[in-house]
Structure formats: C-alpha cells, structure tokens
N, CA, C and O atoms as CSV, one atom per row, in Angstrom:
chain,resi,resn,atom,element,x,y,z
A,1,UNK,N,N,-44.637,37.143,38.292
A,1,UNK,CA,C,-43.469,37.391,37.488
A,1,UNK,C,C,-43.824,37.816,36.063
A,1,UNK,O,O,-43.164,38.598,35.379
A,2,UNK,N,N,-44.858,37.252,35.736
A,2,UNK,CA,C,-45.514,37.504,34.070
A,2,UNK,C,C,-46.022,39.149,33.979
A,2,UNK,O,O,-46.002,39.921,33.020
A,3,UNK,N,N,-46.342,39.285,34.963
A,3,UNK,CA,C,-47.050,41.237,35.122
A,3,UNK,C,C,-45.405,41.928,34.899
A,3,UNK,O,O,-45.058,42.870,34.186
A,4,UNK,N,N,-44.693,41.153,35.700
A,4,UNK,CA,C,-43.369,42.124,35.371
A,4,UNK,C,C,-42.797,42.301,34.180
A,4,UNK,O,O,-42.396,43.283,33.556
A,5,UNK,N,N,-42.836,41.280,34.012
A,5,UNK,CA,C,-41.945,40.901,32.451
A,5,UNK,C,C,-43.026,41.666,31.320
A,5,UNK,O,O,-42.417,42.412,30.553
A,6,UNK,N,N,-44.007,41.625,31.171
A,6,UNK,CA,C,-44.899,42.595,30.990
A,6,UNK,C,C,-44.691,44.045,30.719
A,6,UNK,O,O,-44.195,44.631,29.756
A,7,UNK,N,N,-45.343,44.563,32.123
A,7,UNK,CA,C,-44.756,46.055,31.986
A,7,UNK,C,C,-43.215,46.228,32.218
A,7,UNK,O,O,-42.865,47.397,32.056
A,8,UNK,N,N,-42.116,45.292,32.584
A,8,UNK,CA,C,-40.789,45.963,31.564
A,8,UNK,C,C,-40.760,46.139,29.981
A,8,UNK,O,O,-40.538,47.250,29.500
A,9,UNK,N,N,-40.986,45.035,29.190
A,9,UNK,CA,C,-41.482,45.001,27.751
A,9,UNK,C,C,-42.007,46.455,27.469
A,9,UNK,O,O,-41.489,47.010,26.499
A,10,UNK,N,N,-43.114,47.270,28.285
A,10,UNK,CA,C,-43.526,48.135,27.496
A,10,UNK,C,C,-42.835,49.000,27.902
A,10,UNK,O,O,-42.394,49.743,27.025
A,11,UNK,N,N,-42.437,49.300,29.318
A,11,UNK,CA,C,-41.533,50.135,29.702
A,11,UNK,C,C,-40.345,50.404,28.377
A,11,UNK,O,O,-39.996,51.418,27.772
A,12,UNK,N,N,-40.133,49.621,28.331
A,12,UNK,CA,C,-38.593,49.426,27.606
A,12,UNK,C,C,-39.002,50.347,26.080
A,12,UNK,O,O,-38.711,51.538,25.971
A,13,UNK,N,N,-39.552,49.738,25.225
A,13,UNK,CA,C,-40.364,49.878,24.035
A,13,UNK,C,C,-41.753,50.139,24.199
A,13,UNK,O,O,-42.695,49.347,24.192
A,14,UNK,N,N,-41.724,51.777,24.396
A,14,UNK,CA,C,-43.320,51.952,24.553
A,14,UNK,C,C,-44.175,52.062,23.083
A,14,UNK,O,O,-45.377,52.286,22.944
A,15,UNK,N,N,-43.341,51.874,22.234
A,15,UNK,CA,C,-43.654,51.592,20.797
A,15,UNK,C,C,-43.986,49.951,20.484
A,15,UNK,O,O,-44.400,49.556,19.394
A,16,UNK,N,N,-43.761,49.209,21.478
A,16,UNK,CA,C,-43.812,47.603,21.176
A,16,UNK,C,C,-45.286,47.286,20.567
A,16,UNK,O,O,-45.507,46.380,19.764
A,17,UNK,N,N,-46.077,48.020,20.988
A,17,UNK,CA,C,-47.547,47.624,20.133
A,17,UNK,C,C,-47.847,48.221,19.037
A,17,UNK,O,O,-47.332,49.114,18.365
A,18,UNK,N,N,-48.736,47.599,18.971
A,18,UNK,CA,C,-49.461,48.025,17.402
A,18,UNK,C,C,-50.619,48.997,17.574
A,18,UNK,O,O,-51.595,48.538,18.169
A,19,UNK,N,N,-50.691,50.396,17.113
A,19,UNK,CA,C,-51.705,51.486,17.195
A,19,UNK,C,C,-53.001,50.750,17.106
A,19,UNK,O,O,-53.086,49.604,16.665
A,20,UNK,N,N,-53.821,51.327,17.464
A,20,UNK,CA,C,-55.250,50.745,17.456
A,20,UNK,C,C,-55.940,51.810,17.267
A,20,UNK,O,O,-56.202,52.712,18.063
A,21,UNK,N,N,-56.256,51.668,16.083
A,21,UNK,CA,C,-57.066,52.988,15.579
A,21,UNK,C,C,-58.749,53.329,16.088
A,21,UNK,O,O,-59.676,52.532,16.227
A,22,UNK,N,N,-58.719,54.870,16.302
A,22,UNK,CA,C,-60.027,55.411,17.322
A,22,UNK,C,C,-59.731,55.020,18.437
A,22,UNK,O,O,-60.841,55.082,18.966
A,23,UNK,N,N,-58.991,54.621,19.283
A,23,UNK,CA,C,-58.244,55.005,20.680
A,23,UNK,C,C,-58.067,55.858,20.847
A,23,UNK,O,O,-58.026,55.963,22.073
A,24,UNK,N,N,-57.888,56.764,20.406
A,24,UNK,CA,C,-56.890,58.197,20.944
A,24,UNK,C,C,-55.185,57.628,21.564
A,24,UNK,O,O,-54.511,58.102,22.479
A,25,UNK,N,N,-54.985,56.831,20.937
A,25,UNK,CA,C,-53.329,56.320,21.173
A,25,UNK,C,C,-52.873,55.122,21.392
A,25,UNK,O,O,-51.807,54.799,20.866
A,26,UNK,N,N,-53.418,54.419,22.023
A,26,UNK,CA,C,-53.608,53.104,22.694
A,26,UNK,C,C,-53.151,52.519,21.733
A,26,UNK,O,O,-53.261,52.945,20.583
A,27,UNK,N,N,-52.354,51.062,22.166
A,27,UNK,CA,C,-51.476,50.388,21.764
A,27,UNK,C,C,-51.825,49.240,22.039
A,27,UNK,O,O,-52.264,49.150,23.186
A,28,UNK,N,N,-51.810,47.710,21.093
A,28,UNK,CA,C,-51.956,46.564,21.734
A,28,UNK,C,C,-50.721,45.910,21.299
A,28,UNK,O,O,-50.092,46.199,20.281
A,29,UNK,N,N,-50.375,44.845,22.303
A,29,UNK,CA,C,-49.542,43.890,22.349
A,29,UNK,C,C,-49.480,42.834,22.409
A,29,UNK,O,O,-50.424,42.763,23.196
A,30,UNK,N,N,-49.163,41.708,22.268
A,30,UNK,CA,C,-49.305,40.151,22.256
A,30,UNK,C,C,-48.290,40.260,23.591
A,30,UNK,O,O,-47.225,40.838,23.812
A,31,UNK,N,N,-49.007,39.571,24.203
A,31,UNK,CA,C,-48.049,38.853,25.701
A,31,UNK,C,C,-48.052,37.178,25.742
A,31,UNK,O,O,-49.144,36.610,25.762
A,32,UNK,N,N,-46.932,36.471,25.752
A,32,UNK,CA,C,-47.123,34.985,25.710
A,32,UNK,C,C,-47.148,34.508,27.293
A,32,UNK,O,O,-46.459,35.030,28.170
A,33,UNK,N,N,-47.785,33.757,27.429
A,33,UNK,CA,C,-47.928,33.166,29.114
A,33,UNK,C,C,-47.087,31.646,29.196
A,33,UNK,O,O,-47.194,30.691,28.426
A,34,UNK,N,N,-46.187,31.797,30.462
A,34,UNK,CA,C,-45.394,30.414,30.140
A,34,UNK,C,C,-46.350,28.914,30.109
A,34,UNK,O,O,-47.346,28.517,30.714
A,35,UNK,N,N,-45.568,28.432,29.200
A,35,UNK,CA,C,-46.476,27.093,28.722
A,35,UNK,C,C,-47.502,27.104,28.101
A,35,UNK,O,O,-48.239,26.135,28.283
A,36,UNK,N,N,-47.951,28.164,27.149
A,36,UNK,CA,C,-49.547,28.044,26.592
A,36,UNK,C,C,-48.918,28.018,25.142
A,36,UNK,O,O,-49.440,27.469,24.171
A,37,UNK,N,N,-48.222,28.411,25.146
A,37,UNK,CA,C,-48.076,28.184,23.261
A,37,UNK,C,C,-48.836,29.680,22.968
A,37,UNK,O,O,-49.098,30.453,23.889
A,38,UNK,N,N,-49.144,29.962,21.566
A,38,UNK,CA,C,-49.604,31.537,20.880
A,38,UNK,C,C,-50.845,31.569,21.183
A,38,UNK,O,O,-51.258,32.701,21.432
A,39,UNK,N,N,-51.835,30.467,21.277
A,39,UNK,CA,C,-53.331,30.180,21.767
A,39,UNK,C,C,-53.350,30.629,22.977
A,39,UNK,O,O,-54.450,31.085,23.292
A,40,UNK,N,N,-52.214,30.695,24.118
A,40,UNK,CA,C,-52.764,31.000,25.175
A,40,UNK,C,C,-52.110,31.930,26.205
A,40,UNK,O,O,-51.911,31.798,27.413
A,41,UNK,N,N,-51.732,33.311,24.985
A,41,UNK,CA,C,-51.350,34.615,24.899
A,41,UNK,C,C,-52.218,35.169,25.126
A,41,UNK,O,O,-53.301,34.959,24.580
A,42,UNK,N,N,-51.942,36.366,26.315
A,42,UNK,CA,C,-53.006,37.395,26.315
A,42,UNK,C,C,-52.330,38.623,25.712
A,42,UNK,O,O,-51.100,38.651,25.723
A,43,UNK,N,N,-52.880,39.439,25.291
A,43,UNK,CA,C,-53.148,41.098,24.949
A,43,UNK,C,C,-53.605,41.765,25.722
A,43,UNK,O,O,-54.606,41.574,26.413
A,44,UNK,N,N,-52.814,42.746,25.679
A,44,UNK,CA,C,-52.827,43.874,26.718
A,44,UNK,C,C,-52.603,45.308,25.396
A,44,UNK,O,O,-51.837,45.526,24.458
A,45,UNK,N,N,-53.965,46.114,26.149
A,45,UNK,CA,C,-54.049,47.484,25.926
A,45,UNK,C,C,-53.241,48.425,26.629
A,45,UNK,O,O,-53.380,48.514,27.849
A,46,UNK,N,N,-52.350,49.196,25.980
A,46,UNK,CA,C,-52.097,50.227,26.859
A,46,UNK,C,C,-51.411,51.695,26.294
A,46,UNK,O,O,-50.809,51.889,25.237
A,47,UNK,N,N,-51.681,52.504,27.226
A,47,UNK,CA,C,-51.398,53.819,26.578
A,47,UNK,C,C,-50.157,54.666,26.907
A,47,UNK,O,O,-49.841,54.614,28.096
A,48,UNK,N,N,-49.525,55.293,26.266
A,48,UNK,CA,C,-48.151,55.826,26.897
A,48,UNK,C,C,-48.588,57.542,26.034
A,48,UNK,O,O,-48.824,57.799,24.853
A,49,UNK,N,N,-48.541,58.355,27.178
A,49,UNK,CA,C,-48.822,59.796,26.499
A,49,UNK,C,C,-47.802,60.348,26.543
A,49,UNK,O,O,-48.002,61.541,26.313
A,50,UNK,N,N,-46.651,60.118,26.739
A,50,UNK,CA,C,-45.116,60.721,26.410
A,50,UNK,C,C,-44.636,60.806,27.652
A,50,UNK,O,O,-45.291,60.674,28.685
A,51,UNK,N,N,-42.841,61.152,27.499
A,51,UNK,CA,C,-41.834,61.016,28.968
A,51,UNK,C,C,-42.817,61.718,29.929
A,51,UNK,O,O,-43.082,60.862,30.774
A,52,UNK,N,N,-43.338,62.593,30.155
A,52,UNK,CA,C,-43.098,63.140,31.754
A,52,UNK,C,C,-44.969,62.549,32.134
A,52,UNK,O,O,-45.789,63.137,32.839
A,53,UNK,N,N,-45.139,61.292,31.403
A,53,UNK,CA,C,-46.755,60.296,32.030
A,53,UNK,C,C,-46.324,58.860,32.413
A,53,UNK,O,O,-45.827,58.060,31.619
A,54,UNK,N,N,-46.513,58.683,33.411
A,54,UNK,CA,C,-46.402,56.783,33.380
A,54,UNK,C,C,-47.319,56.462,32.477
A,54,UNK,O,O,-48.186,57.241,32.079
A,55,UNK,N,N,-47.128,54.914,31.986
A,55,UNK,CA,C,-47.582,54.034,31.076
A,55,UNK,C,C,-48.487,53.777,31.592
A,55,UNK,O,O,-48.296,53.760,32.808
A,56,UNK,N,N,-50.086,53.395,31.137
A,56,UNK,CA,C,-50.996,52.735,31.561
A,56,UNK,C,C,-51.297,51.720,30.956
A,56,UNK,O,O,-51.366,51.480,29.750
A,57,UNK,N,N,-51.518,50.987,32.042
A,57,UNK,CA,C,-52.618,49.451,31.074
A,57,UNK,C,C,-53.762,49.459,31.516
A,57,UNK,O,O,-54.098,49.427,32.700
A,58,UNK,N,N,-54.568,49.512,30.382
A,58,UNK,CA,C,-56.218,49.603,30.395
A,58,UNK,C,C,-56.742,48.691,30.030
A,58,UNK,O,O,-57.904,48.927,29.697
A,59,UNK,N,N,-56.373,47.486,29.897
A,59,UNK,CA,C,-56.987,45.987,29.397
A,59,UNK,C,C,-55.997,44.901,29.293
A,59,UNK,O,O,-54.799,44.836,29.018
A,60,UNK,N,N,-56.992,44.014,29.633
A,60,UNK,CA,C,-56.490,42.400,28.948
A,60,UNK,C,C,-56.947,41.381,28.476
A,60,UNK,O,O,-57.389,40.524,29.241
A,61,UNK,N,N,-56.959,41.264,27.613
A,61,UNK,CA,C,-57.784,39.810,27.593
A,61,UNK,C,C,-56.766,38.591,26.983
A,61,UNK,O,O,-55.625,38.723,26.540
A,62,UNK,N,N,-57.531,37.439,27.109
A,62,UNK,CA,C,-56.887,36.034,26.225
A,62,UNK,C,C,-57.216,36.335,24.833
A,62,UNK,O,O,-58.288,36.772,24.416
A,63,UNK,N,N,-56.086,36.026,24.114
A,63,UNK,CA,C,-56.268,35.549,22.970
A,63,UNK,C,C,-57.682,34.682,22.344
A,63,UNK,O,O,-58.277,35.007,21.317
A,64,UNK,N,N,-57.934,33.860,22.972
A,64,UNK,CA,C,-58.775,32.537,22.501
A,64,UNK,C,C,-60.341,33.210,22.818
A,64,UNK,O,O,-61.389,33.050,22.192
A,65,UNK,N,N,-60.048,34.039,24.071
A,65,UNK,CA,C,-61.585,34.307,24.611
A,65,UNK,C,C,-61.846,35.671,23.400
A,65,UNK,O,O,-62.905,35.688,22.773
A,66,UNK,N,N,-60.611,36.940,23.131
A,66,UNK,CA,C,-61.386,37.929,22.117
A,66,UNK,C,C,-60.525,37.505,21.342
A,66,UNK,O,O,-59.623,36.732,21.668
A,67,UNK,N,N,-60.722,37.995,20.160
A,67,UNK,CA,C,-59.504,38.363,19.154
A,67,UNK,C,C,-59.343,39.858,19.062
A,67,UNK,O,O,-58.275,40.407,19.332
A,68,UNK,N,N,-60.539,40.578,18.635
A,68,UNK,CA,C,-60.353,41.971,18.345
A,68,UNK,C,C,-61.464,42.956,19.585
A,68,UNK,O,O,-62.557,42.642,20.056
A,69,UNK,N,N,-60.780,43.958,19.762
A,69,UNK,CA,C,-61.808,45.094,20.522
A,69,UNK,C,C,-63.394,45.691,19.601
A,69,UNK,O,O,-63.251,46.266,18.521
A,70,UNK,N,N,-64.247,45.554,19.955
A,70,UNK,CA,C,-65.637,46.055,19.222
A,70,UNK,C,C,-65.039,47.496,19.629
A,70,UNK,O,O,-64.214,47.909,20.444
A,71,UNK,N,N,-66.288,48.316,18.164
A,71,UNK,CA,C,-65.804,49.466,17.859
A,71,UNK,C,C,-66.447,50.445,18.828
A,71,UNK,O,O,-66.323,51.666,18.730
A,72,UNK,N,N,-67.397,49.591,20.116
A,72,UNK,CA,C,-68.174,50.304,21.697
A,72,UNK,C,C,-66.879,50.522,22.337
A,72,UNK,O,O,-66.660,51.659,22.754
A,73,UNK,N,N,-66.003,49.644,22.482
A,73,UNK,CA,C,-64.388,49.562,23.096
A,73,UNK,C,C,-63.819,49.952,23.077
A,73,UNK,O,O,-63.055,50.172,24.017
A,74,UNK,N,N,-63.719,50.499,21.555
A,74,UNK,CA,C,-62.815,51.414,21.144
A,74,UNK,C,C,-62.777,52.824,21.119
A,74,UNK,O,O,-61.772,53.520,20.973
A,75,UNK,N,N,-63.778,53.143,21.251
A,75,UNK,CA,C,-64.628,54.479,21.711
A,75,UNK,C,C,-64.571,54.674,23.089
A,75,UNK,O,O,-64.398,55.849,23.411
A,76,UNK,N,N,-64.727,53.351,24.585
A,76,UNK,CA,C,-64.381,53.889,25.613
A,76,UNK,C,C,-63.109,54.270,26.204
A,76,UNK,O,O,-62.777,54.932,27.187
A,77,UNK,N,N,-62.304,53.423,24.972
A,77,UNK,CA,C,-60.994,53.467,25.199
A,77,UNK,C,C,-60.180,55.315,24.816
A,77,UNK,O,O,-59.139,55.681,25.361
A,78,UNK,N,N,-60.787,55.981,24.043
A,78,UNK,CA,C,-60.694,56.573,23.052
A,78,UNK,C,C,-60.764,57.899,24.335
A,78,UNK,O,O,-59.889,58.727,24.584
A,79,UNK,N,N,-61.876,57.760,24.874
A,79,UNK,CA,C,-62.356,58.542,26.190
A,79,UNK,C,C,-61.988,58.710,27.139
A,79,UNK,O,O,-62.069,59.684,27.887
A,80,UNK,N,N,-61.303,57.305,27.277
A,80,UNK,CA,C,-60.570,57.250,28.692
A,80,UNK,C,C,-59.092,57.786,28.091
A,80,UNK,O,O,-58.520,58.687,28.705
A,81,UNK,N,N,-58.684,57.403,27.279
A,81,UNK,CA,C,-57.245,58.065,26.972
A,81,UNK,C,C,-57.263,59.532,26.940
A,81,UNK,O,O,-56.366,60.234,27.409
A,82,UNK,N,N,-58.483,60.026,26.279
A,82,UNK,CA,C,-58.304,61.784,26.621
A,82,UNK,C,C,-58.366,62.433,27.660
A,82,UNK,O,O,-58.148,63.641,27.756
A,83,UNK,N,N,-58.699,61.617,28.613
A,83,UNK,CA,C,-59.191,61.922,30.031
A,83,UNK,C,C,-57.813,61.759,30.813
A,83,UNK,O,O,-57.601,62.757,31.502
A,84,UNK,N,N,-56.813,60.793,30.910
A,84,UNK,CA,C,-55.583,60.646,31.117
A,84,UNK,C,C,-54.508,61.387,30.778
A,84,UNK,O,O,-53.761,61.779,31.674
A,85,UNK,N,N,-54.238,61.715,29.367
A,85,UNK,CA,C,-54.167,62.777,28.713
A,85,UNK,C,C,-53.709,63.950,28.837
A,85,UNK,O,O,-52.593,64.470,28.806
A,86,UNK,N,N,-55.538,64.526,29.091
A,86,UNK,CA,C,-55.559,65.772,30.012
A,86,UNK,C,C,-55.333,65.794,31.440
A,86,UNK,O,O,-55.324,66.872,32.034
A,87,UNK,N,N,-55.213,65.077,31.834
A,87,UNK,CA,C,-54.972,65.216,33.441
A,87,UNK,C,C,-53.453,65.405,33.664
A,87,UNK,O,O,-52.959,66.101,34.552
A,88,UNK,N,N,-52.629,64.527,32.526
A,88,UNK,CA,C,-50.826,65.037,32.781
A,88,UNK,C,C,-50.463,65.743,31.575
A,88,UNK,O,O,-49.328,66.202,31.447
C-alpha cells in the first residue's frame, strides 16, 4: 500500500521533490513509512521528463542508513536520466 501512496504522491505533483543538482533532473522526496516517525522515512529518487514519459523511480533509500547521494551517484544518476530522456 506504501509503493502506492508513493507513486500517487508523485504522480499527482511531479514537482513534489526537491531538484538534485547534476542529475540531469531528478528529484528527491521524503516518503514517511507508517509508524516510524521522520527517522524512519525513506527517500525516493525520481525522474519525470514531461507529459508524453511515465515517471521513473530510480532509488531508495532510508533516511537513517543515507542522508545525502555522493557526487559518484549523482553522476550515474545524471547518465541514466539522459539515457531515458533520449529514448522518449
């Protein structure tokens, strides 16, 4: 049920995240998980290349386990979004 509630959130507001700069677009979001409190929120990466592309999610992690993407991450991320991209 949490994956849904999820990608409706971004569905809805594909602006709901926060840019992540050197992505090539990519967006992160705070997702809360029932019963964990803000500690035990995951983030989710994901990219929206405009109406006529579905939304992708290209990551997740916990809160507690990363806080931020290294700038190796952000670069594959960066790659893989141009590659998506170009394909629609």
């Amino acid at each position: 049920m949490q994956r849904i509630a999820l990608a409706t959130e971004i569905a809805e507001d594909h602006d709901c995240g926060v840019l992540i700069a050197g992505t090539g677009g990519c967006r992160k979001v705070r997702f809360a998980l029932e019963g964990r409190g803000k500690s035990g929120s995951v983030r989710a990466v994901y990219l929206y290349c405009g109406n006529t592309t579905p939304t992708f999610l290209l990551a997740l992690f916990a809160k507690n386990e990363k806080s931020n993407l290294t700038n190796a991450e952000k670069n594959q991320l960066a790659q893989v979004a141009k590659q998506i991209c170009k394909a629609y």
